[in-house]
RODO-2510 file (C-alpha; in nm, 4 decimals, decimal comma):
residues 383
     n   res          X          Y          Z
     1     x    -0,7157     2,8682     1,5579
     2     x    -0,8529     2,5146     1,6916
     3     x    -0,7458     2,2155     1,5651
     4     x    -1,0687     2,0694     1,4255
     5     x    -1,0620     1,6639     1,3602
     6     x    -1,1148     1,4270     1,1064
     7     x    -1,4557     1,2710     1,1647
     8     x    -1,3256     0,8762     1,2093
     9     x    -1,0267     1,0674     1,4662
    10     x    -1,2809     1,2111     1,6366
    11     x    -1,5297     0,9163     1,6566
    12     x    -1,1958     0,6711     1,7778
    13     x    -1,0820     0,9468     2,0260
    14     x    -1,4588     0,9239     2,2104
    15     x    -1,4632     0,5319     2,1796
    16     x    -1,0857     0,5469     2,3348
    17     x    -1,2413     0,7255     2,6515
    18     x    -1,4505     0,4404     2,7552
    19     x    -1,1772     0,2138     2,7050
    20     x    -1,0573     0,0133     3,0078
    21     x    -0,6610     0,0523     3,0876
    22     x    -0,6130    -0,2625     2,9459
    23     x    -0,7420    -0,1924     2,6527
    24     x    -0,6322     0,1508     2,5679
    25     x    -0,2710    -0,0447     2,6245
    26     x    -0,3720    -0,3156     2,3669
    27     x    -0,5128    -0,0311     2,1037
    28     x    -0,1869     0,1637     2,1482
    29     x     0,0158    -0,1675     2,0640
    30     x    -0,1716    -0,1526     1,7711
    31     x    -0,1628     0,1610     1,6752
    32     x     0,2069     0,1191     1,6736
    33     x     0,1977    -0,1292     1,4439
    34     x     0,0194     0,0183     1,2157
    35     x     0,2433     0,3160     1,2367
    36     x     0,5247     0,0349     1,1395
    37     x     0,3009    -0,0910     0,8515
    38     x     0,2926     0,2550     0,6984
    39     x     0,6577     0,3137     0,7608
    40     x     0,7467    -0,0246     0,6057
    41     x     0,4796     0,0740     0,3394
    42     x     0,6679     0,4142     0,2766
    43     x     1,0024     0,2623     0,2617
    44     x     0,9115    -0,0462     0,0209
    45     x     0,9905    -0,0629    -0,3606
    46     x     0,7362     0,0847    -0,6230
    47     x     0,4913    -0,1581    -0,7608
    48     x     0,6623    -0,1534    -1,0859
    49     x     0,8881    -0,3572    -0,9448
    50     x     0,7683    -0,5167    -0,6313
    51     x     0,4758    -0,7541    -0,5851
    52     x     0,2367    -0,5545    -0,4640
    53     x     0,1666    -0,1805    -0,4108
    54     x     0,2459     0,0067    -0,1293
    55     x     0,0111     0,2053     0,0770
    56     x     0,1310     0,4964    -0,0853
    57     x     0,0613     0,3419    -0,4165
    58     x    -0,2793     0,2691    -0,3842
    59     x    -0,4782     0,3510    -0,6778
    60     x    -0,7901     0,3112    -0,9031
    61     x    -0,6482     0,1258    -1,1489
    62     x    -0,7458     0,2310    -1,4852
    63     x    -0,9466     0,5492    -1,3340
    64     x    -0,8078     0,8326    -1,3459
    65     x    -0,7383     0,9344    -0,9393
    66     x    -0,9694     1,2655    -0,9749
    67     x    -1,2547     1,0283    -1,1323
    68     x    -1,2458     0,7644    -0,9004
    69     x    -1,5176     0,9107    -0,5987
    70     x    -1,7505     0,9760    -0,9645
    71     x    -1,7228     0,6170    -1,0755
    72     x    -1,7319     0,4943    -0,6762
    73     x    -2,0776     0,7161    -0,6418
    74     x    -2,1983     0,6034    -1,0207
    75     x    -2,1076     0,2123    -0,9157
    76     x    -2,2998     0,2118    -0,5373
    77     x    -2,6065     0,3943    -0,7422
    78     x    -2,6271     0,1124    -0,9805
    79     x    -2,7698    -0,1136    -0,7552
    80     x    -3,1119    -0,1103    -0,6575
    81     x    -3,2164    -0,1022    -0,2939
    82     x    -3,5037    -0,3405    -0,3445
    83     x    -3,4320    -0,6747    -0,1450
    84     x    -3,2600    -0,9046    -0,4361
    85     x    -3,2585    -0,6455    -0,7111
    86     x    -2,9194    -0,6453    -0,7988
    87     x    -2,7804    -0,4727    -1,0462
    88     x    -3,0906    -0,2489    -1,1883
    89     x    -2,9636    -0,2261    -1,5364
    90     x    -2,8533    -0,5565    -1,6465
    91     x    -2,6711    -0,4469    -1,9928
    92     x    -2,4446    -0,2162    -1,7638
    93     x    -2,3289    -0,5119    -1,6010
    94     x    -1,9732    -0,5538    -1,8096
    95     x    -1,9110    -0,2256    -1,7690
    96     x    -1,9783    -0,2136    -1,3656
    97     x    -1,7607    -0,5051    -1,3344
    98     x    -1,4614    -0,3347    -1,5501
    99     x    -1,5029     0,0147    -1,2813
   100     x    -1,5157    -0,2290    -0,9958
   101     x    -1,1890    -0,4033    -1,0693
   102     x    -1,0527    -0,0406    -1,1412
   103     x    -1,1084     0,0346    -0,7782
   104     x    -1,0190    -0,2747    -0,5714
   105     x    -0,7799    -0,4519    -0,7557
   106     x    -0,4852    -0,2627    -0,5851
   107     x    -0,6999    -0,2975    -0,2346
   108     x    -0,7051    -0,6878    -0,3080
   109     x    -0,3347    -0,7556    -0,4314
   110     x    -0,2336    -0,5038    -0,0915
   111     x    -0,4561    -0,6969     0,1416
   112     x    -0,5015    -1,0229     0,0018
   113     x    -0,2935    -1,1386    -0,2463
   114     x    -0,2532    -1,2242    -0,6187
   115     x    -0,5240    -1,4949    -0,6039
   116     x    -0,8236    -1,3135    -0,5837
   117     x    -1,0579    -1,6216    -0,4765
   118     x    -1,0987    -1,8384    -0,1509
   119     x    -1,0134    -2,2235    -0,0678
   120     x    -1,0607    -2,5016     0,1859
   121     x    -0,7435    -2,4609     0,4733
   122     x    -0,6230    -2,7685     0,4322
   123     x    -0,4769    -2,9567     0,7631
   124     x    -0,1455    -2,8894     0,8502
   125     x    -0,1170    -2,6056     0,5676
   126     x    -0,0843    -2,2422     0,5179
   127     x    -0,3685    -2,0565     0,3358
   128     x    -0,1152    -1,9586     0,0720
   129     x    -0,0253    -2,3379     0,0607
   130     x    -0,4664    -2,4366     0,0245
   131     x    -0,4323    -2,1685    -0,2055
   132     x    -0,2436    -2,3081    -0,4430
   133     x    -0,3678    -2,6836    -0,4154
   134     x    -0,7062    -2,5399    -0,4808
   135     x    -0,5508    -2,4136    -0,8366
   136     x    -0,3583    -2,7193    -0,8960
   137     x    -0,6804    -2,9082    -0,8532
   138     x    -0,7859    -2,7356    -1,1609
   139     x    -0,4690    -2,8914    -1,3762
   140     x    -0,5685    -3,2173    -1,2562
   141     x    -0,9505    -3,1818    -1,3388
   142     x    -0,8393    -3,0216    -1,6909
   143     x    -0,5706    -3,3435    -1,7632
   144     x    -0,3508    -3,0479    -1,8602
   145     x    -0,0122    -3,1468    -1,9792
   146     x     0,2988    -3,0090    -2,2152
   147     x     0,1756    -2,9364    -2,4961
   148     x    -0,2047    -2,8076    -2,4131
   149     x    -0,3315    -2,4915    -2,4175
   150     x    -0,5707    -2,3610    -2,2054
   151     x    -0,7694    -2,0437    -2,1281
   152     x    -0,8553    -1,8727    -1,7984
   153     x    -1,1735    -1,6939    -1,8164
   154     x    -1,1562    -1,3909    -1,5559
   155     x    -0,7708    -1,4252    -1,4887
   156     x    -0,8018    -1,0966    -1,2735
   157     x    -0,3805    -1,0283    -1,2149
   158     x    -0,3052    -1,4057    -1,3249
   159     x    -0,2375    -1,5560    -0,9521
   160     x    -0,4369    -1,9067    -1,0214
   161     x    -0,2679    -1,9039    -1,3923
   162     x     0,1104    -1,8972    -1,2885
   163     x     0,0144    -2,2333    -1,0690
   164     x    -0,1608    -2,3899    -1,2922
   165     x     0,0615    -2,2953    -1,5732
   166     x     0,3764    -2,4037    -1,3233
   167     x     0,2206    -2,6945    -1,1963
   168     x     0,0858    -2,8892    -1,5661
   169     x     0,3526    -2,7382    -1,8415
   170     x     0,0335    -2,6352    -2,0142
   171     x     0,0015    -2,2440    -2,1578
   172     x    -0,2672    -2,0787    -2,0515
   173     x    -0,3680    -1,6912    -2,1740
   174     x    -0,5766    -1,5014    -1,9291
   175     x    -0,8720    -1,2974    -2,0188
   176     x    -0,9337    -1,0212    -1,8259
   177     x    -1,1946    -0,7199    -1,9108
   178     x    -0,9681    -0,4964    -1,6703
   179     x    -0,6929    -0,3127    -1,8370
   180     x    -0,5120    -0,2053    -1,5414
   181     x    -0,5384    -0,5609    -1,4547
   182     x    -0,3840    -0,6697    -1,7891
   183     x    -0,0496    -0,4973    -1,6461
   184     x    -0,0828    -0,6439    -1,3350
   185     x    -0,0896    -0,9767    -1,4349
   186     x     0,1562    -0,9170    -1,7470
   187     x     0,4158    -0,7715    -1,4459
   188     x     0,3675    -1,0539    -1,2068
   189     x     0,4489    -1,3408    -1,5288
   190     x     0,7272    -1,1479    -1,6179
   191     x     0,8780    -1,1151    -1,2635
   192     x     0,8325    -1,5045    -1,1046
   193     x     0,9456    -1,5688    -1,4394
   194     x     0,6592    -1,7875    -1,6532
   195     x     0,5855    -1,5611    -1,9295
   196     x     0,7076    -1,8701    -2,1502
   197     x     0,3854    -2,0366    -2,0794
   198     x     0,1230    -1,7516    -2,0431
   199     x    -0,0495    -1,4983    -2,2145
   200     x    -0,2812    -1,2401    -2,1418
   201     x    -0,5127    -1,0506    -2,3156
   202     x    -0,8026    -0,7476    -2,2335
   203     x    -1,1597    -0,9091    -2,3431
   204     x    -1,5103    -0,9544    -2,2774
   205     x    -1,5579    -1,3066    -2,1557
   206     x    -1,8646    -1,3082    -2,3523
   207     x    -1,6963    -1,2528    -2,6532
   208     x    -1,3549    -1,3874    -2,6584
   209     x    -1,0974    -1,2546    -2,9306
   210     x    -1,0287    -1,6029    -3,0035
   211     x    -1,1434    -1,8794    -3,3214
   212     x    -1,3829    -2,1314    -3,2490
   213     x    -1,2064    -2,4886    -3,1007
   214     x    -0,8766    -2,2672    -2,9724
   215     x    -0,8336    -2,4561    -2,6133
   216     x    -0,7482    -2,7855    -2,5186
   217     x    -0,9410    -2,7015    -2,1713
   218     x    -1,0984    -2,3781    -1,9795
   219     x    -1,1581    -2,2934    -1,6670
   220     x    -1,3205    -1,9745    -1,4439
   221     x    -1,2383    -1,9547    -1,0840
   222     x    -1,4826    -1,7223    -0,9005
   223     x    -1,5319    -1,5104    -1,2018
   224     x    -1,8569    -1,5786    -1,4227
   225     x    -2,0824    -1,4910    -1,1547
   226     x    -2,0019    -1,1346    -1,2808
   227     x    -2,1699    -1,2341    -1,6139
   228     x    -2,5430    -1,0855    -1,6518
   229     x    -2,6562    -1,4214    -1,7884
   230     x    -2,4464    -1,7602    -1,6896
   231     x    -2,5304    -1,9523    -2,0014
   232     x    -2,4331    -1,6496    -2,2663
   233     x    -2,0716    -1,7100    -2,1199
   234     x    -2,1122    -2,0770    -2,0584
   235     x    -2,2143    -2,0872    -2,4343
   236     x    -1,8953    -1,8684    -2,5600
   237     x    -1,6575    -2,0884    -2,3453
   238     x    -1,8285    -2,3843    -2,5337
   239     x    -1,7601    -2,2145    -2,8658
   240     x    -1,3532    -2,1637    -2,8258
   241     x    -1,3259    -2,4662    -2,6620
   242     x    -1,2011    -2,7826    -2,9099
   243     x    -1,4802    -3,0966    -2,9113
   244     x    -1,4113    -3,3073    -2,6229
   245     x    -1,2450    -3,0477    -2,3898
   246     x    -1,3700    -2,9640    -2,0746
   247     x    -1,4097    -2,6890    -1,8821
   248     x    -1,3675    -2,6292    -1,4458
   249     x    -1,5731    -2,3641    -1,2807
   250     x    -1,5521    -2,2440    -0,9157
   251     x    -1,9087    -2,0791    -0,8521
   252     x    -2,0422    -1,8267    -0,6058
   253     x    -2,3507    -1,9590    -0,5668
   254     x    -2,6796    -1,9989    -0,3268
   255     x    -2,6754    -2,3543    -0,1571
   256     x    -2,9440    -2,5972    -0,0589
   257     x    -2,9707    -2,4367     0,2715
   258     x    -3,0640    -2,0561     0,1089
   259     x    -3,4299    -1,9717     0,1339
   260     x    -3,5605    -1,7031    -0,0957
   261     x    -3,8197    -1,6380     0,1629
   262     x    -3,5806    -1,5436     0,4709
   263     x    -3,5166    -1,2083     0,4313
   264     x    -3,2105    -1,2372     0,5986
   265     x    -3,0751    -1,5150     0,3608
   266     x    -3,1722    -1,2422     0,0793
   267     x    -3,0364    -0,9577     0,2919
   268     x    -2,7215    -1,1589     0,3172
   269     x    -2,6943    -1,2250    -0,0751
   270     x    -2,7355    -0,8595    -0,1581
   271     x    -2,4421    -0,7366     0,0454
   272     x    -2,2630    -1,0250    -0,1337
   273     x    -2,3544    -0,8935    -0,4485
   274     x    -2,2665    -0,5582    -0,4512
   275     x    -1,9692    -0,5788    -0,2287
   276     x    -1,8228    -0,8033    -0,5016
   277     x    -1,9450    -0,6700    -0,8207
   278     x    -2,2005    -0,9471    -0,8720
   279     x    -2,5466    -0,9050    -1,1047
   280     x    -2,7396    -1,1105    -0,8699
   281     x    -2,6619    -1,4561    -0,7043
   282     x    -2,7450    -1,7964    -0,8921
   283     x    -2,8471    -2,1446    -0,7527
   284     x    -2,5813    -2,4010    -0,7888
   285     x    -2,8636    -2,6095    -1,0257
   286     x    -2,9341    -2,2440    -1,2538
   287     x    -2,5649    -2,2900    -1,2855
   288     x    -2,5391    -2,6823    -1,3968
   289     x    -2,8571    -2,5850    -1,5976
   290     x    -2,6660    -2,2849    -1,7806
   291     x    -2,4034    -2,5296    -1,8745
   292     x    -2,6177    -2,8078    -2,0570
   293     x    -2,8570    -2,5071    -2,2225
   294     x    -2,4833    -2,4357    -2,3111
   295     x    -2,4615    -2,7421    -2,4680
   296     x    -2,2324    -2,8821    -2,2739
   297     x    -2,2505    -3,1983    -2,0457
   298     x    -2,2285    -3,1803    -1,6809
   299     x    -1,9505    -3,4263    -1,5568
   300     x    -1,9291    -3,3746    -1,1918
   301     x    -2,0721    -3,1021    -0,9437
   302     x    -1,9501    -3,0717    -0,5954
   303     x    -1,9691    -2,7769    -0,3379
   304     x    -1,5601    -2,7873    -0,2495
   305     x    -1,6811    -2,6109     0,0749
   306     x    -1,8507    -2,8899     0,1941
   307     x    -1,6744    -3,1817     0,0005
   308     x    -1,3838    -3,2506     0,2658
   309     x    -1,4741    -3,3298     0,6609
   310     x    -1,0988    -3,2390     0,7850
   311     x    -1,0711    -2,9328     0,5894
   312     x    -1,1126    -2,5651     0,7804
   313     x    -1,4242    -2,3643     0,6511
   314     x    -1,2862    -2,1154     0,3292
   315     x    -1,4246    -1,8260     0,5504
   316     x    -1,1505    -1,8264     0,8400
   317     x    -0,9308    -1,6535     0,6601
   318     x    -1,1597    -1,3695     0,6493
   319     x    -1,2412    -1,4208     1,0364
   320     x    -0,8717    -1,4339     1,1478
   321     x    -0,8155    -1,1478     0,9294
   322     x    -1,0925    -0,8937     1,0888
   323     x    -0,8386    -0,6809     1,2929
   324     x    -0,6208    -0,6304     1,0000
   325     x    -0,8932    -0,5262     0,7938
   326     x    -0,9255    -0,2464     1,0512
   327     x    -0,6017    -0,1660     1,0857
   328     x    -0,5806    -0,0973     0,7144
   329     x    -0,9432     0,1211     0,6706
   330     x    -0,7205     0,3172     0,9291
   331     x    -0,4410     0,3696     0,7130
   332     x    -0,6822     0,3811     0,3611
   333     x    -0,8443     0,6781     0,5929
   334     x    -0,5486     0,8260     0,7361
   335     x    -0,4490     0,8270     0,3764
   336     x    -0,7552     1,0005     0,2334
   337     x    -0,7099     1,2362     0,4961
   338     x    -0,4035     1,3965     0,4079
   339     x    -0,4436     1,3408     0,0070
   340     x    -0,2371     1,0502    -0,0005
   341     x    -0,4963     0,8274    -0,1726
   342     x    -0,7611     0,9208    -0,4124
   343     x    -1,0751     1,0588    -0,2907
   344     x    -1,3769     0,7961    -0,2429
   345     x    -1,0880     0,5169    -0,2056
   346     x    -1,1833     0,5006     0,1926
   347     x    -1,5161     0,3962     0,0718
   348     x    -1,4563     0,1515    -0,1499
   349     x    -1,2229    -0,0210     0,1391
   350     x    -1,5156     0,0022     0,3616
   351     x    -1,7267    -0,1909     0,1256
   352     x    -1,4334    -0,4885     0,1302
   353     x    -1,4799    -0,4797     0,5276
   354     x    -1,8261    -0,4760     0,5243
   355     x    -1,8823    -0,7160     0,2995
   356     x    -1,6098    -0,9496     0,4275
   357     x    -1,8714    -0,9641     0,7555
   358     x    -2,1866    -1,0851     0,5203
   359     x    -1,8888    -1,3471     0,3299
   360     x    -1,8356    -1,4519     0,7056
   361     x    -2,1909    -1,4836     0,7739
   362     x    -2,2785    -1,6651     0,4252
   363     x    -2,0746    -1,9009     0,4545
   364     x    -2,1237    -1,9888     0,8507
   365     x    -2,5012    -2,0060     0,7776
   366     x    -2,4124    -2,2472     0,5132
   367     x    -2,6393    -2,0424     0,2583
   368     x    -2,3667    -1,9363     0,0325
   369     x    -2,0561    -2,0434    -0,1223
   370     x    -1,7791    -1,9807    -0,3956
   371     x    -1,6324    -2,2838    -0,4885
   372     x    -1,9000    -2,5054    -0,6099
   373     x    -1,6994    -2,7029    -0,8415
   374     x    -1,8627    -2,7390    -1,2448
   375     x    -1,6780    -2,9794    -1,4675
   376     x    -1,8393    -3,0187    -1,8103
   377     x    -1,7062    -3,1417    -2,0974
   378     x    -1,7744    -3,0379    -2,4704
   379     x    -1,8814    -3,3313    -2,6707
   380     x    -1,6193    -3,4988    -2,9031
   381     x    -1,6611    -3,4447    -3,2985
   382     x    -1,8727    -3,6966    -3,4352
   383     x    -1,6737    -3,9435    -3,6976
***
């Protein structure tokens, strides 16, 4: 009986006949270490115990492994093909975002990290070292201190709030819609050891399970663009939030330089959109606007992309990261090929490396960005 190939073997094992000596002998170096990833992969501790999962942990989440292709199919056909549609059916839009985390937040805390957001490279630093200054800036923006309790809106698996709980003495409780991400980020406090100053808890940033004028400060890093209108979660921030506190957001939003008549700018923003789990993508002035409709006022408002002339462009890491994204849709496939992952995984992976390419290209283009910085700041209580 003849062996009959997977289609992506087959499709490499063409490509690898046109392949000069050279570089068959480079794609066989990686090849092997790939085949050492997966080993090490195999070989490494569960992810109830170990910081992230290992290829052979890979999951949906909270989705059940023989629903996942469903909700994968039922997420890609929520978005309309019309250039800048978005999402067609805004009031799904909380419950997209909950199936999206579902599905990548494994893929992200296996191939990126805990931090599920991007920063400046500072000179003479690692990323994970930018990473971490870029949540510390937060603490400093927040005057967080001992004492002060603060709320992350969109904590995702709690990366930024360990730092900034670390770094200021402050508490901070996460709010996550995601429960598989409530776990997550409940595991990793527990683990490095700062569950004395967080909390997290499973909620609907629009409507927090919290009393009006809970926080001493707020802050959202990368995560209300997933809200279906900025100012309905601008405005429930405002309401837990105690008179005179402020609140820090790191936007994904269209710069100066994006032109709604380029198609390609648009082009550009809907691969952003739905390879992220986004409604549509906001203006950085629809997004000071939501805040003071919000009632807030807008202190400062900065693109952090922009704001520094020594510091490395936020989209390197994705450039200098391109090869490993394919060496791991090899593995994600070579896993879906022998049932080792759960069916309509692979394609969820190959939306992260597609849409990495249209981050890249956002952010070289200069149209796009996701750290334009929002302070506001509630007004004090009138004596």
């Amino acid at each position: 009986m003849p062996i009959v190939l997977p289609e992506f073997v087959a499709d490499l094992v063409a490509k690898a006949d046109a392949l000069t000596d050279t570089q068959k002998y480079c794609a066989a170096a990686a090849g092997g270490v790939a085949s050492l990833y997966l080993l090490a992969s195999l070989t490494s501790t569960s992810k109830g115990t170990h910081n992230k999962p290992s290829s052979f942990e890979l999951s949906g989440g909270s989705i059940e492994g023989k629903h996942v292709a469903k909700e994968w199919d039922a997420y890609s056909s929520a978005y309309g093909k019309g250039a800048g549609e978005g999402i067609k059916d805004r009031n799904q839009t909380v419950q997209l975002v909950d199936v999206f985390y579902s599905l990548v937040t494994d893929l992200y805390e296996w191939g990126w990290g805990q931090s599920f957001h991007f920063s400046p490279k500072l000179p003479c630093k690692s990323w994970r070292e930018s990473e971490a200054a870029h949540e510390a800036r937060i603490a400093a923006a927040l005057g967080l201190k001992p004492g002060m309790h603060c709320v992350d809106c969109g904590c995702g698996v709690g990366g930024p709030m360990r730092t900034i709980a670390a770094t200021s003495g402050a508490h901070v409780t996460g709010v996550t819609i995601n429960e598989y991400q409530v776990s997550r980020a409940l595991h990793h406090n527990k683990t490095q050891g700062v569950t004395p100053l967080t909390s997290v808890v499973r909620g609907d940033f629009l409507n927090m399970p919290f009393e009006e004028a809970t926080f001493d400060g707020a802050y959202a890093i990368e995560a209300t663009c997933h809200a279906p209108k900025l100012e309905e979660v601008y405005a429930e921030i405002f309401r837990v939030l105690k008179p005179g506190s402020k609140f820090v957001s790191y936007e994904w939003v269209a710069t100066k330089m994006y032109d709604p008549k380029n198609a390609e700018h648009v082009k550009i923003m809907d691969e952003i959109n739905f390879g992220n789990g986004l409604p549509e993508m906001r203006t950085w002035t629809e997004a000071e606007a939501a805040g003071l409709t919000a009632g807030f006022e807008l202190i400062s408002s900065v693109d952090l992309a922009v704001a520094s002339p020594v510091c490395g462009p936020w989209y390197n890491r994705l450039k200098m990261g391109r090869w490993i994204h394919f060496v791991n849709h090899g593995i994600v496939s070579t896993l879906d090929f022998f049932f080792l992952a759960p069916k309509g995984l692979k394609d969820v992976h190959h939306m992260l490396v597609e849409v990495a390419r249209s981050l890249i290209v956002g952010g070289e283009t200069g149209i796009f960005t996701p750290m334009h910085m929002l302070t506001f700041q509630k007004p004090a209580a009138k004596k």
